[in-house]
C-alpha positions as a Markdown table, in Angstrom:
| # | Residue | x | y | z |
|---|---|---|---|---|
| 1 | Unk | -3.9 | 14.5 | -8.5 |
| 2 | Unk | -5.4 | 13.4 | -5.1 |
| 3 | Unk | -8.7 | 14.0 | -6.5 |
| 4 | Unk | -8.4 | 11.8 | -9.4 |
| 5 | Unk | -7.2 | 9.2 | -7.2 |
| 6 | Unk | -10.1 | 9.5 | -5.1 |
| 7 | Unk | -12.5 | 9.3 | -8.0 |
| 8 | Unk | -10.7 | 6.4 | -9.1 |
| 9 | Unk | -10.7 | 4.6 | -5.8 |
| 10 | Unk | -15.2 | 5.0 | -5.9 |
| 11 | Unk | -15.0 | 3.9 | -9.6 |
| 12 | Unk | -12.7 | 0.9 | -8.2 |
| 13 | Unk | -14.8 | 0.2 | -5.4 |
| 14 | Unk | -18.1 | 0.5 | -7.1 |
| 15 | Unk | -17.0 | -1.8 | -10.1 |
| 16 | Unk | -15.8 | -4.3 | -7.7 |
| 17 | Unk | -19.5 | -4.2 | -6.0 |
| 18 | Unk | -21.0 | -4.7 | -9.4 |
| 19 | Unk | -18.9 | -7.5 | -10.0 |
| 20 | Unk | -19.9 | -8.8 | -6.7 |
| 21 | Unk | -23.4 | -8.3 | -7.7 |
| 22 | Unk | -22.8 | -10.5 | -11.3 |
| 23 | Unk | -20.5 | -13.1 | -9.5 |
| 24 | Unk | -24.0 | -14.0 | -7.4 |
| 25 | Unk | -26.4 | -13.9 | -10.1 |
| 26 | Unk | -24.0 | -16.0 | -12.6 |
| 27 | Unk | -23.7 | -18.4 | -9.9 |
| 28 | Unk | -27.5 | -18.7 | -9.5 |
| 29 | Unk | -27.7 | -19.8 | -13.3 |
| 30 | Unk | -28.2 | -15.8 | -14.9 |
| 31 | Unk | -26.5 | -16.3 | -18.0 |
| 32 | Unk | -26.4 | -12.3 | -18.8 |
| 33 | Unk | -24.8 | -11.7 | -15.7 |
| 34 | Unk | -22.3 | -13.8 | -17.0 |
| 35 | Unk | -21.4 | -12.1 | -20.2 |
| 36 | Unk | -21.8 | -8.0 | -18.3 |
| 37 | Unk | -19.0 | -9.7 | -15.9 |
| 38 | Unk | -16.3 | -9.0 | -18.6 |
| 39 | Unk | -16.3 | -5.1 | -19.0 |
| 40 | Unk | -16.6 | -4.9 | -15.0 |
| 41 | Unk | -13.5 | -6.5 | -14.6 |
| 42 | Unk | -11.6 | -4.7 | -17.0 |
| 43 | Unk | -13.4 | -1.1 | -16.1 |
| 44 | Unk | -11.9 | -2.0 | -12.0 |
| 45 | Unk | -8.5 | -3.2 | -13.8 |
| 46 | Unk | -8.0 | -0.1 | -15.5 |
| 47 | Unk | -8.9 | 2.0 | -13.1 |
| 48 | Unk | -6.8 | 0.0 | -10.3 |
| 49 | Unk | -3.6 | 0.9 | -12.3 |
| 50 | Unk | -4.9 | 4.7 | -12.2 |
| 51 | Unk | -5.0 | 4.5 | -8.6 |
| 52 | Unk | -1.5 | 2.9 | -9.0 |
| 53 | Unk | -0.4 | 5.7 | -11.1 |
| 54 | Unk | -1.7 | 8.4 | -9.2 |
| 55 | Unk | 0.1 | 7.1 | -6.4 |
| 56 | Unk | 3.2 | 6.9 | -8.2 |
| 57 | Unk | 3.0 | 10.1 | -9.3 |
| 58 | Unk | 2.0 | 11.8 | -5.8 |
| 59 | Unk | 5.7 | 10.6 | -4.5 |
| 60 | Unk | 8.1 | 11.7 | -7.3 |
C-alpha cells in the first residue's frame, strides 16, 4: 500500500507541474493549452483521493 501511495503522490505531483505548465501557456493566449488543462485536473483529482485512500487505509 505505501507503494501505491508513493506512485500516486509522482502522478499527483507531475500532473500538478503539467498543469502549471498549461496555466502559463493559456495565459499567454495558447488556446490548446487551454482545452489539455481539463484532463490534467481531473487525472491530479483522482489521483489526490488515492493518496487520500491509501492513507486511510494505511491507519485502520
Amino acid at each position: 500500500m505505501v507503494l501505491t501511495k508513493m506512485v500516486l503522490i509522482v502522478v499527483m505531483l507531475a500532473t500538478i507541474a503539467f498543469e502549471e505548465t498549461h496555466f502559463r501557456e493559456s495565459a499567454a493566449g495558447h488556446p490548446a493549452a487551454a482545452r489539455n488543462s481539463k484532463p490534467g485536473g481531473i487525472v491530479a483529482g483522482v489521483a489526490f483521493l488515492g493518496v487520500l485512500f491509501a492513507a486511510v487505509r494505511a491507519f485502520k
